[in-house]
C-alpha positions as CSV (number, residue, x, y, z in Angstrom):
1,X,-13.4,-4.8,-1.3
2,X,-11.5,-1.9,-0.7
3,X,-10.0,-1.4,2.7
4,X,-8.5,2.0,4.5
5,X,-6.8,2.9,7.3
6,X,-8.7,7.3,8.1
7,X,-8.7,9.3,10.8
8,X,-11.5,11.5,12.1
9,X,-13.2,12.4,15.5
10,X,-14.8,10.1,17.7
11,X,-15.3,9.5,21.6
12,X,-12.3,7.7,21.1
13,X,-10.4,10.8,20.3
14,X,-8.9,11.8,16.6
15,X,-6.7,8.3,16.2
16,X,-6.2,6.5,13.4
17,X,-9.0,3.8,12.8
18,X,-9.7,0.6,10.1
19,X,-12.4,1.2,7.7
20,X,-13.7,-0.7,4.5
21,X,-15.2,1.5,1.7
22,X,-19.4,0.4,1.5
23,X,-19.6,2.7,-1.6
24,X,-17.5,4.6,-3.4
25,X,-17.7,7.2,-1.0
26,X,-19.0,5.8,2.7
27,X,-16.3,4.0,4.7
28,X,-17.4,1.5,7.8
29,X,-15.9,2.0,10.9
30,X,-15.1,-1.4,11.5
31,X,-14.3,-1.7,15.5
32,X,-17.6,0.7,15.9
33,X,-19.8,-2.0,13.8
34,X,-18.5,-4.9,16.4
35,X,-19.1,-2.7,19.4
36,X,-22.7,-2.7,18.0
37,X,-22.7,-6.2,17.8
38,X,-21.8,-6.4,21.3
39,X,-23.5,-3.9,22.6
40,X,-27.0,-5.7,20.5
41,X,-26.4,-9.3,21.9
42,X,-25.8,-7.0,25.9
43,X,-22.5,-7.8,26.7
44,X,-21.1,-6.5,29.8
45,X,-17.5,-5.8,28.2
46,X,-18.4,-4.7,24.8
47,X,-15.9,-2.1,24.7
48,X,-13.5,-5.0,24.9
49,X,-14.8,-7.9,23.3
50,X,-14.9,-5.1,20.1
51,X,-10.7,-4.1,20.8
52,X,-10.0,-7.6,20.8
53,X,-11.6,-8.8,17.7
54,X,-11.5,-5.6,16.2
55,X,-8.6,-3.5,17.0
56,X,-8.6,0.1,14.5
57,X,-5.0,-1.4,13.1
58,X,-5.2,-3.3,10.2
59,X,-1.8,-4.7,10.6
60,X,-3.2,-6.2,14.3
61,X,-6.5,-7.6,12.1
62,X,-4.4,-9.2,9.7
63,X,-2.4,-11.1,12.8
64,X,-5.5,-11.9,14.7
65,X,-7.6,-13.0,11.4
66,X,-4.6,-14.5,9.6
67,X,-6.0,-16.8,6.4
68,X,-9.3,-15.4,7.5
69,X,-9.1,-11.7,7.3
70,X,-10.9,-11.2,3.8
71,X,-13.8,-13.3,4.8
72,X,-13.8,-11.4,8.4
73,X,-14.4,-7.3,6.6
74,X,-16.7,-9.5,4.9
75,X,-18.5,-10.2,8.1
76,X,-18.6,-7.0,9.0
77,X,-19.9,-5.4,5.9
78,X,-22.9,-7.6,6.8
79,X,-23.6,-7.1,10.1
80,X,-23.3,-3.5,9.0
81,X,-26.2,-4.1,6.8
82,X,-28.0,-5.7,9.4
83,X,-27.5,-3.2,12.0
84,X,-28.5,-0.4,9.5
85,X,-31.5,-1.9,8.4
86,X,-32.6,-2.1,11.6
87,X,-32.2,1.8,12.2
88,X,-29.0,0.9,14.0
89,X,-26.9,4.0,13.2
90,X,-24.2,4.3,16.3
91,X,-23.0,2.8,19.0
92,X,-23.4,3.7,22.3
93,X,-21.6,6.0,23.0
94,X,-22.5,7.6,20.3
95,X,-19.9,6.3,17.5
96,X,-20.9,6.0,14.1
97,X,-20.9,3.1,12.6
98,X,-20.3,4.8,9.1
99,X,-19.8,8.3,7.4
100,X,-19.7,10.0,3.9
101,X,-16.4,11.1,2.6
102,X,-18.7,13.9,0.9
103,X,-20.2,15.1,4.2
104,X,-17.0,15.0,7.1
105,X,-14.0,17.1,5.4
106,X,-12.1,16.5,8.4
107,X,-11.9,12.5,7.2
108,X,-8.7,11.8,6.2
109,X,-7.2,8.8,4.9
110,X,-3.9,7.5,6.2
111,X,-1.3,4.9,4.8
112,X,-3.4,1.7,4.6
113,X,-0.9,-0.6,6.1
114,X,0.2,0.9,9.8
115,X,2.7,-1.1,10.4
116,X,4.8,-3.2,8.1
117,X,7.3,-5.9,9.6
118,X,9.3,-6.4,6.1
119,X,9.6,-4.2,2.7
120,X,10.9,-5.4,-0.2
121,X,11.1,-4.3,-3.4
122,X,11.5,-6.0,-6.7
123,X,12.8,-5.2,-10.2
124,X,10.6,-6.6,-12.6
125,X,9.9,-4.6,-15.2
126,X,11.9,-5.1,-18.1
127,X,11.8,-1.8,-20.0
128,X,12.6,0.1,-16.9
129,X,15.5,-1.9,-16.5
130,X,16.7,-2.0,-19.9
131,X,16.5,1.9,-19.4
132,X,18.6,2.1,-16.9
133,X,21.5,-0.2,-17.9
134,X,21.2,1.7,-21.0
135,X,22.0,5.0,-19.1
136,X,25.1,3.7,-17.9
137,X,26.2,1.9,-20.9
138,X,25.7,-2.0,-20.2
139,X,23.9,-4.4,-21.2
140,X,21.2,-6.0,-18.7
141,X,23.3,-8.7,-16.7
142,X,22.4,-12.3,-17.4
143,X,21.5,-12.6,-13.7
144,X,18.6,-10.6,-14.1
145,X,16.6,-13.4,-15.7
146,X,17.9,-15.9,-13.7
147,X,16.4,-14.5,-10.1
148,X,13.3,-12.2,-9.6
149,X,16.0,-9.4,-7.7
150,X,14.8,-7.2,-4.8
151,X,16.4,-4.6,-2.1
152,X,15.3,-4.7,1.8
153,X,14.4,-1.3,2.7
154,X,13.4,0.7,5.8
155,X,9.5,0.9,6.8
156,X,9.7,3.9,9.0
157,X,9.6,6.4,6.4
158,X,5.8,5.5,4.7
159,X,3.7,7.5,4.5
160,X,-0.1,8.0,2.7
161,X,-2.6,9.6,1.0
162,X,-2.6,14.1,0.4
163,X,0.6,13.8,2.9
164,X,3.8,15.8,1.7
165,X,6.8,14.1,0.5
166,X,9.9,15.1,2.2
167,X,13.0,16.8,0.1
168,X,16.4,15.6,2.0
169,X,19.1,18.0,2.9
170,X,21.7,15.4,1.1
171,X,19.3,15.7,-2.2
172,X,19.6,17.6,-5.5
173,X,17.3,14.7,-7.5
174,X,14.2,13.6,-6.0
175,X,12.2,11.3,-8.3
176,X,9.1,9.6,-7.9
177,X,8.3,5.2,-8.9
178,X,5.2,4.4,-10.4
179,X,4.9,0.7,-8.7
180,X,2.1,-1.9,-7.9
181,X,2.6,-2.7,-4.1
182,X,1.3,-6.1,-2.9
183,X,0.6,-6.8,1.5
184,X,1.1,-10.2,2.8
185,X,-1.5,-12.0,4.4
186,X,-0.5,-15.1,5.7
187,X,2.8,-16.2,6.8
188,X,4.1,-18.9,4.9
189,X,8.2,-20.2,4.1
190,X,9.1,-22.7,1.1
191,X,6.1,-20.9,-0.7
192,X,5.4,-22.8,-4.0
193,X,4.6,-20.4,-7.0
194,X,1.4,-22.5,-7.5
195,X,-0.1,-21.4,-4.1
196,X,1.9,-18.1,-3.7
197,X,-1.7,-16.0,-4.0
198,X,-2.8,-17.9,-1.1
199,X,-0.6,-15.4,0.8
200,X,-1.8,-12.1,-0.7
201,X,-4.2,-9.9,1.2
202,X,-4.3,-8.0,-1.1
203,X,-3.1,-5.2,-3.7
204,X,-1.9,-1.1,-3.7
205,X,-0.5,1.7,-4.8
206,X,3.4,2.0,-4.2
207,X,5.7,5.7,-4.7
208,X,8.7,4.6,-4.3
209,X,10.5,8.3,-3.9
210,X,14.0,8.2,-4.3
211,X,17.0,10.6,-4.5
212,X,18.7,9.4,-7.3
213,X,21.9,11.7,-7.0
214,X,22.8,9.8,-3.4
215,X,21.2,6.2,-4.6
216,X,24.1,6.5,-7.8
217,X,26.9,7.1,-5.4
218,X,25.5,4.2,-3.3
219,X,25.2,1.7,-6.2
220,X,28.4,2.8,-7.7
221,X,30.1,0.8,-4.9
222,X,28.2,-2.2,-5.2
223,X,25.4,-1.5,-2.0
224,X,22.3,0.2,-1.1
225,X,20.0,1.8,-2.2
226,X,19.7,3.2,0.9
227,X,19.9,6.6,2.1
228,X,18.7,6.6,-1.5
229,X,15.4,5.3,-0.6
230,X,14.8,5.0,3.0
231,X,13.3,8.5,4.0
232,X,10.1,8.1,2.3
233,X,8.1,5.7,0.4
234,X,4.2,6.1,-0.8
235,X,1.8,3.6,-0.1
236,X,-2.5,4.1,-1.0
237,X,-5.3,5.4,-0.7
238,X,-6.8,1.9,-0.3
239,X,-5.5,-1.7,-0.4
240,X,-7.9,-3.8,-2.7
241,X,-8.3,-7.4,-1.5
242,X,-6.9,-10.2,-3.8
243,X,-10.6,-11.8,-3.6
244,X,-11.7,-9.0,-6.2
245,X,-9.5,-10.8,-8.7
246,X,-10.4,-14.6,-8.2
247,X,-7.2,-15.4,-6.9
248,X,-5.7,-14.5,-10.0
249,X,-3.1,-11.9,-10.7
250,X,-5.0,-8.7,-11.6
251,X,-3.3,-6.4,-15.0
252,X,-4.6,-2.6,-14.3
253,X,-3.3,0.2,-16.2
254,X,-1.4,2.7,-14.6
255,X,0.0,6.4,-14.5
256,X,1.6,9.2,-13.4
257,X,0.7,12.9,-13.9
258,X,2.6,15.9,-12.3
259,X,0.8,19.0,-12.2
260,X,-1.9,17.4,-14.4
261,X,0.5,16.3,-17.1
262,X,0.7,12.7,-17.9
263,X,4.1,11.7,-17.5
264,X,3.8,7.7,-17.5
265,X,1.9,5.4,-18.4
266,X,1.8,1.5,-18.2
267,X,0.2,-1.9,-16.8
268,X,0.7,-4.2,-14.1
269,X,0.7,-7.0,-16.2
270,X,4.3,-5.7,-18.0
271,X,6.2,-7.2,-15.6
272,X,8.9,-9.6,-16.7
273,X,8.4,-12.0,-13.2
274,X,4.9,-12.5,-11.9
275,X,4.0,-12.3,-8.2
276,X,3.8,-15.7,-7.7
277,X,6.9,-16.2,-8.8
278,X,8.8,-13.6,-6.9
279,X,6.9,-14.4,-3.3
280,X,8.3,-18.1,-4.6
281,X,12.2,-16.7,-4.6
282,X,11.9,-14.5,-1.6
283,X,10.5,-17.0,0.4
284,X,13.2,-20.1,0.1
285,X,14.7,-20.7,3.1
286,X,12.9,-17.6,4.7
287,X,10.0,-16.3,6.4
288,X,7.4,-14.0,4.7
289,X,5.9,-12.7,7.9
290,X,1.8,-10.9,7.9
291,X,2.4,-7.5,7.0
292,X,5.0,-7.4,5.1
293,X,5.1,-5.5,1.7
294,X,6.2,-5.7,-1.5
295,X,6.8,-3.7,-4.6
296,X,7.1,-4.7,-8.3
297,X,9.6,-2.6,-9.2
298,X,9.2,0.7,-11.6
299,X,7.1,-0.1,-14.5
300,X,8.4,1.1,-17.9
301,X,8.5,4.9,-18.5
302,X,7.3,4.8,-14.6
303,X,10.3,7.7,-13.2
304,X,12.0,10.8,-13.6
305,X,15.0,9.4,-14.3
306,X,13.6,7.0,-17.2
307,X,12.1,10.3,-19.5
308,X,15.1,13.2,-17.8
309,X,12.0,14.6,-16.4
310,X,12.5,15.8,-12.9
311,X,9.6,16.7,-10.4
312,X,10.3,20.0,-8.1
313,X,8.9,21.3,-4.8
314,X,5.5,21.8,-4.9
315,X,4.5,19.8,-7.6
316,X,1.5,17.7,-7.3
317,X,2.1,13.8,-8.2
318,X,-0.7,11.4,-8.9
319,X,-0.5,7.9,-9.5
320,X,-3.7,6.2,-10.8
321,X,-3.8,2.3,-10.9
322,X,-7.0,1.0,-12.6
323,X,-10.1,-0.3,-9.7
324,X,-7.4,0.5,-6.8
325,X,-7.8,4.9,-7.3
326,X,-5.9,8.1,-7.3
327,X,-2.5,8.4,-4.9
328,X,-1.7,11.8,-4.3
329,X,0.9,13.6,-2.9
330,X,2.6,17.4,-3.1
331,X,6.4,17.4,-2.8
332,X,7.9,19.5,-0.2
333,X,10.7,22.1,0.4
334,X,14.4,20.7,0.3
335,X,15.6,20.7,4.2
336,X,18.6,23.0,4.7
């Protein structure tokens, strides 16, 4: 199932809400379907009863239904159907329990994930590494196929979906990271690889924008990225569950195009570690926390800096990953 994060209007005002796609193109409102279910069975505090169980955040769902969340959407996809069928069509007070993408054009899909406690990101793919230590003349250390490696960044700057990517002041290079991006379901510490997918709610597109001139200085003295990375990272349209994949790990082709040109091109799957072994390393002696968020890395021939191709304001980037959809973005105006 696909699941959203979207705003539009409602008697609750224009606020961000949690939806899960029905069709390719109608997205239940999932807190509106339980306050149908409340209001059907007459309970005094429906409005309530539906904010506690559920909330329009999916990272609150994911806290309250922890283990369970999957099989919860699921739950509501069906009292959906049962409402429906019944001629059930709004709440009320008047909110719908559904709409068509087609038919509102002031629906607008927002970062799936609305709060993340921890990012990281790894650096699996082994052609985009090789690339790299081929830029600056070295070899790829021996370390690098010791340890699945990954970088703590900030989770303040993500952003979703059609939103513009910001150009820093301290920038000259702004690239773009075609990445698979993975949420956290269930907390879990001391995770063995062999239950690792146990933990995954499920799977995303991930831009991982970075300005490359300011992330070189950074490396150069042996920290960061940071200032490198931390303005802005992409995250969308939808977050697939793990249950479309039979608890197995999923390898979708994926790409980039600016302006409609294809720029790279490559598949999940080409990673050198696989999930379940990097949520293994990052989890020794340390909490993976609900909500958190991971990245895979670049994949090969997945940046800017990879094919000395360098996107420029205004362009449009898409990345595509195969079943999860189209993550669009236009690049904005360098800040003075």
């Amino acid at each position: 199932m696909k699941v959203c994060m979207f705003q539009r209007s409602s008697f609750l005002g224009n606020i961000p809400r949690l939806g899960v796609f029905f069709n390719e193109t109608t997205i239940i409102d999932v807190k509106f379907v339980w306050l149908a279910v409340f209001e059907e069975q007459g309970r005094f505090n429906a409005i309530e009863l539906a904010g506690h169980k559920a909330p329009s955040s999916l990272s609150q769902v994911l806290k309250i239904h922890q283990e369970h969340t999957t099989e919860f959407l699921q739950e509501t996809m069906e009292h959906y159907v049962r409402l429906t069928s019944k001629g059930i069509l709004k709440t009320s007070f008047e909110g719908e329990l559904a709409f068509d993408l087609r038919d509102d054009k002031s629906a607008k899909l927002n970062c799936p994930i609305d709060k993340i406690n921890c990012y990281r990101d790894f650096y699996a793919h082994e052609k985009h590494v090789a690339k790299g230590f081929e830029k600056r003349g070295e070899p790829i250390p021996d370390a690098w196929y010791e340890i699945p490696a990954y970088y703590k960044g900030a989770t303040s700057g993500f952003i979703g979906n059609d939103e513009t990517i910001p150009w820093p002041s301290y920038t000259q290079k702004l690239d773009y990271e075609l990445e698979f991006g993975l949420v956290i379901g269930r907390d879990g510490k001391n995770i063995k690889a062999e239950n690792a997918l146990d933990h995954v709610f499920g799977y995303t597109i991930f831009n991982d924008i970075s300005a490359r001139d300011i992330q070189k200085k950074e490396m150069a003295v042996r920290l960061g990225p940071a200032k490198g990375k931390d303005f802005c990272s992409v995250v969308g349209p939808v977050i697939i569950t793990a249950d479309e994949f039979n608890k197995t790990e999923p390898n979708l082709k994926m790409t980039a195009t600016i302006n409609g040109e294809l720029w790279s091109e490559g598949y999940t799957g080409d990673s050198h570690y696989s999930w379940a072994e990097m949520i293994e390393h990052a989890s020794r002696e340390e909490w993976l926390l609900t909500t958190d968020f991971m990245g895979s890395g670049t994949v090969g021939t997945g940046c800017g800096l990879e094919i000395d191709k360098w996107i420029q304001p205004g362009d449009i980037i898409e990345l595509e990953i195969d079943r999860i959809g189209k993550l669009k973005n236009i690049v904005g105006i360098p800040q003075r």
